[in-house]
C-alpha positions as a Python dict, from the first residue, in 0.01 Angstrom:
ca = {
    (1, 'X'): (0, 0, 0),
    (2, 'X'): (-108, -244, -277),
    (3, 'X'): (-385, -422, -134),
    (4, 'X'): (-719, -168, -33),
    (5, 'X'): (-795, -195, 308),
    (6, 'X'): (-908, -575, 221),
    (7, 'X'): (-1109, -420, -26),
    (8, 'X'): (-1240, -160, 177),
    (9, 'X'): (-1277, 234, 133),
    (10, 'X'): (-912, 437, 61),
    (11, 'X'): (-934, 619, 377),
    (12, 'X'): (-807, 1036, 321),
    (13, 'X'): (-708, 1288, 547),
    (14, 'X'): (-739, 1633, 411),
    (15, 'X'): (-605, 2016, 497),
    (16, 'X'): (-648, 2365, 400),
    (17, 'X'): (-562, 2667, 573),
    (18, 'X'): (-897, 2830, 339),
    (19, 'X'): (-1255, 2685, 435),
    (20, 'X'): (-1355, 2718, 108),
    (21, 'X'): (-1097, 2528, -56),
    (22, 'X'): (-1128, 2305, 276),
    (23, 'X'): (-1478, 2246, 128),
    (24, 'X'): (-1383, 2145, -202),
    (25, 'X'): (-1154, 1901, -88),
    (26, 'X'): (-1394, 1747, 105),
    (27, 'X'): (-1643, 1712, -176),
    (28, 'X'): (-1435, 1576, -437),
    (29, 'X'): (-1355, 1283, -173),
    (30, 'X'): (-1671, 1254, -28),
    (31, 'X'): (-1794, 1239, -360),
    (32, 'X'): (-1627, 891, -481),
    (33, 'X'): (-1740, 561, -343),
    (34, 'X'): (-1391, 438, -346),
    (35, 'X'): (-1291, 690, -65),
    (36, 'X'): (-1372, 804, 301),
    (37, 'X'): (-1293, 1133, 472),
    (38, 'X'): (-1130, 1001, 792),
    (39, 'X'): (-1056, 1398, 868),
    (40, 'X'): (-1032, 1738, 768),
    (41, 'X'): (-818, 2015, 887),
    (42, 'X'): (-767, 2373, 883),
    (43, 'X'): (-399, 2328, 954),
    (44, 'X'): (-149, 2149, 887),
    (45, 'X'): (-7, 2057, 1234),
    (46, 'X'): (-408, 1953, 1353),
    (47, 'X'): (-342, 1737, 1019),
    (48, 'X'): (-9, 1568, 1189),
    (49, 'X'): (-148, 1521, 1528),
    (50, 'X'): (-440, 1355, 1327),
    (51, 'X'): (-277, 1114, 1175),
    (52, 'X'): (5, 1029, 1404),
    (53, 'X'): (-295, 820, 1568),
    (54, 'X'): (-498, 750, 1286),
    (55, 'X'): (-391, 510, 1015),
    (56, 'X'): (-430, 669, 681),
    (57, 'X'): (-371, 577, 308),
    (58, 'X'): (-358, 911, 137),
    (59, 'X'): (-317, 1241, 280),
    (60, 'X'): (-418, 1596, 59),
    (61, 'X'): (-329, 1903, 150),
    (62, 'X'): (-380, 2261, -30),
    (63, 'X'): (-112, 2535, 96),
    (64, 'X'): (53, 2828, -67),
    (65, 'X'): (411, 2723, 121),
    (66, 'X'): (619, 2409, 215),
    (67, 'X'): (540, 2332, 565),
    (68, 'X'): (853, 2237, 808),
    (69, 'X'): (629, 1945, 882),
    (70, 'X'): (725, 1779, 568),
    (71, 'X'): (1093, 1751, 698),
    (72, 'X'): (1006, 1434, 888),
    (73, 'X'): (734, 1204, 753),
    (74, 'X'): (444, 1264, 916),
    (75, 'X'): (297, 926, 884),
    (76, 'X'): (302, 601, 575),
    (77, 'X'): (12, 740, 444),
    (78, 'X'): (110, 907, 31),
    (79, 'X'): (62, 1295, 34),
    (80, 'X'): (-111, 1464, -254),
    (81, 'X'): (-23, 1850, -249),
    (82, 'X'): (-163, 2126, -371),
    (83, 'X'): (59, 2412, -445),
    (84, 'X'): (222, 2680, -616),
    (85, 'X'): (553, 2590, -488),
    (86, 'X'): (734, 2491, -792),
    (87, 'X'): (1120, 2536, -773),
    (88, 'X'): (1345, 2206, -821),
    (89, 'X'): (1491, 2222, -481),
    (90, 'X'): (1155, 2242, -296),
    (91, 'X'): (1022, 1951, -506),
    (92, 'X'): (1293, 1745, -426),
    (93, 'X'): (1305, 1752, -84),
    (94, 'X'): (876, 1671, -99),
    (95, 'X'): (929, 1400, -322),
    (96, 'X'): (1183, 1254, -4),
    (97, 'X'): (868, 1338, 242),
    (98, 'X'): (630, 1078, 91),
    (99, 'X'): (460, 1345, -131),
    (100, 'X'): (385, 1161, -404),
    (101, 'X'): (148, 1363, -621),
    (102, 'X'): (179, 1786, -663),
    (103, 'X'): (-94, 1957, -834),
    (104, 'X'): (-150, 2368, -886),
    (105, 'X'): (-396, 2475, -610),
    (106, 'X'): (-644, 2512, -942),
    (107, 'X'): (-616, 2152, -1026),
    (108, 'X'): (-1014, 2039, -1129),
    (109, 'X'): (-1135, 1743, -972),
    (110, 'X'): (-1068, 1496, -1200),
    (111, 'X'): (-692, 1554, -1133),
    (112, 'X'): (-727, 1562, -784),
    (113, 'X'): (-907, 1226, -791),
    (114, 'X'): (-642, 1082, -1034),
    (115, 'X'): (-335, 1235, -804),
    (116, 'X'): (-505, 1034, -520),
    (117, 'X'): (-524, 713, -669),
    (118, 'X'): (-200, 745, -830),
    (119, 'X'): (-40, 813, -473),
    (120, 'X'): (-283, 547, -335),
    (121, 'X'): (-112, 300, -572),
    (122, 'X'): (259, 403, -546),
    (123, 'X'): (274, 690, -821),
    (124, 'X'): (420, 989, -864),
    (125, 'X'): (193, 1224, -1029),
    (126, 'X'): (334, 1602, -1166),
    (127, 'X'): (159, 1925, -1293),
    (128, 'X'): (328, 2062, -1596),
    (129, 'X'): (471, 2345, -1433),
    (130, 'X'): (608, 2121, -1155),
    (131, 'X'): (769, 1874, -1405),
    (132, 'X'): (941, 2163, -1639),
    (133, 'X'): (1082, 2265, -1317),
    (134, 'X'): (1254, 1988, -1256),
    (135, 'X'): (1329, 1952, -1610),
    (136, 'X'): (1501, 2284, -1648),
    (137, 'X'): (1748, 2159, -1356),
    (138, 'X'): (1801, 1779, -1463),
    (139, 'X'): (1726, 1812, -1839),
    (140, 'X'): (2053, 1680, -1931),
    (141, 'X'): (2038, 1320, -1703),
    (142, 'X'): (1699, 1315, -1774),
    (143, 'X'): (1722, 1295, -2153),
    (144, 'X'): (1946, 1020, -2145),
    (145, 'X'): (1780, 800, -1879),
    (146, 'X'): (1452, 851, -2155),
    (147, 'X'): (1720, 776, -2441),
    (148, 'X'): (1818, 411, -2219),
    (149, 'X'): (1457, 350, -2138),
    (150, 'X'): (1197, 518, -2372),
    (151, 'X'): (1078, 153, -2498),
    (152, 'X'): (1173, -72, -2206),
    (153, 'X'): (825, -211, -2090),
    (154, 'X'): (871, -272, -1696),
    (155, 'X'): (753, -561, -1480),
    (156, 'X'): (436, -400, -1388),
    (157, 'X'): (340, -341, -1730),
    (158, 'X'): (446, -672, -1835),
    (159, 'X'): (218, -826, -1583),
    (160, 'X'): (-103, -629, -1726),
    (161, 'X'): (15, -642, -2093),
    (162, 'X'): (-33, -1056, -2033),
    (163, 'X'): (-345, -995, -1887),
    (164, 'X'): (-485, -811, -2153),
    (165, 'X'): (-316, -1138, -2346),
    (166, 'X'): (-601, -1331, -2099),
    (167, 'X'): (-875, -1104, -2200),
    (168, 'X'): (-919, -945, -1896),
    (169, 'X'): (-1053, -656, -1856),
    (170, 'X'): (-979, -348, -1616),
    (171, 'X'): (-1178, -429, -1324),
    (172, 'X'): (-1041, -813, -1334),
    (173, 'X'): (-657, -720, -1360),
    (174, 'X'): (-734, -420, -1103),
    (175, 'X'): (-849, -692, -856),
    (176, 'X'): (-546, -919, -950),
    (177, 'X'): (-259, -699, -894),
    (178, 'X'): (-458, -475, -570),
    (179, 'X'): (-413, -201, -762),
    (180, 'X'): (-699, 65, -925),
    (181, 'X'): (-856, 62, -1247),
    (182, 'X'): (-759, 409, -1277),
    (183, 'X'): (-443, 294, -1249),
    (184, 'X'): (-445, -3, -1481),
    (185, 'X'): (-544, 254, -1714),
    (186, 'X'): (-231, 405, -1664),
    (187, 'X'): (-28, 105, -1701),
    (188, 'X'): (-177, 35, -2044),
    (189, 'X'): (-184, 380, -2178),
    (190, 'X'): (212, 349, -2112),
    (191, 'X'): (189, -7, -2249),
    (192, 'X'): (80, 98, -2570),
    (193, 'X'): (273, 424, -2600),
    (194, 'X'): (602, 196, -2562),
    (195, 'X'): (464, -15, -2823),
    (196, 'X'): (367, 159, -3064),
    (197, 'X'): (12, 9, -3030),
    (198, 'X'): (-323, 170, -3095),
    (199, 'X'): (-541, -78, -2963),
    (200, 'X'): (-515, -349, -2722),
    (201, 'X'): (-500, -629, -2938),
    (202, 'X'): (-229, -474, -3143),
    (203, 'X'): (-29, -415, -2782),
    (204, 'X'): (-79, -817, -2745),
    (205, 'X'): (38, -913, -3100),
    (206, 'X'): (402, -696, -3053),
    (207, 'X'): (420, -837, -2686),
    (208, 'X'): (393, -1174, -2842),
    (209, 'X'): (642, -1052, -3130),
    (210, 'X'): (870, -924, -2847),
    (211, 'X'): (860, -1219, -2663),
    (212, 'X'): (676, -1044, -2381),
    (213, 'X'): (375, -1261, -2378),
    (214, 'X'): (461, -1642, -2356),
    (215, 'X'): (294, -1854, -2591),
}
């Protein structure tokens, strides 16, 4: 899912059991450029028939419960959910089911638009609540994978943090790697986070220091 359609539309499938917050679904995509409704559903199941015929890059749905539907993947497409469900186990077994993004059912639009593009692109996106769930269960092994990794800049990052080296700008590395600017945005908030960098040149001058950046 790294290349868009050959630079076409990120085609979305959405569901809600509620019309209204069917409705809002269906604005927030049909309000970007970047996206097209291919469908929209007042249940789940219509959802799975849907797309077992219709190729599909990102699926939302809104629901107050797990559906047994997410036991076998319903299709390639990345699933953004909106939920209350928050326990560790449940969580788990979504993030197995190709959900890829899990937002409260309150989530504005600009997180809704970021969850999609973050699923679009490979992501995992978390509310709060949904990541101190999973904390509470795996805070131990978590803390020490972040002790082993905190500052280790990975490949992806490495491949934008030398094309901010070029002087490129979002839109150009975007295009580069198939990816979205949002994103590349991402990427280089993590990039200088890692770093220590408040700027981009600054990022550039420790990945040259660090032997990130060849010169």
């Amino acid at each position: 899912m790294s290349q868009r359609n050959g630079g076409g539309a990120i085609r979305i499938g959405v569901a809600a059991t509620s019309a209204v917050r069917r409705a809002r679904l269906e604005s927030i995509v049909r309000s970007h450029a970047e996206f097209q409704l291919a469908g929209s559903f007042g249940a789940v199941a219509s959802l799975a028939s849907f797309v077992r015929r219709t190729e599909l890059d990102v699926i939302v749905i809104d629901c107050d419960s797990i559906p047994d539907l997410f036991l076998e993947p319903m299709s390639d497409a990345a699933i953004v959910l909106l939920t209350e469900v928050s326990d560790a186990r449940s969580i788990s077994r979504l993030l197995r089911s190709r959900v890829r993004a899990i937002l409260s059912r309150e989530s504005g639009p600009d997180e809704v638009l970021s969850a999609i593009y973050a699923a679009y692109d490979g992501l995992v996106m978390l509310s709060t609540p949904t990541a101190e769930s999973l904390a509470a269960v795996f805070g131990d092994q978590l803390l020490e994978v972040e002790d082993e990794l905190s500052d280790e800049i990975t490949s992806r990052e490495t491949d934008v943090l030398r094309m901010l080296a070029e002087g490129l700008v979002n839109k150009d590395i975007a295009a580069r790697l198939g990816i979205s600017e949002h994103t590349v945005k991402f990427h280089i908030s993590s990039i200088l986070d890692k770093l220590g960098a408040s700027t981009r040149t600054e990022a550039v001058m420790l990945g040259i220091r660090r032997g990130l950046i060849p010169i």
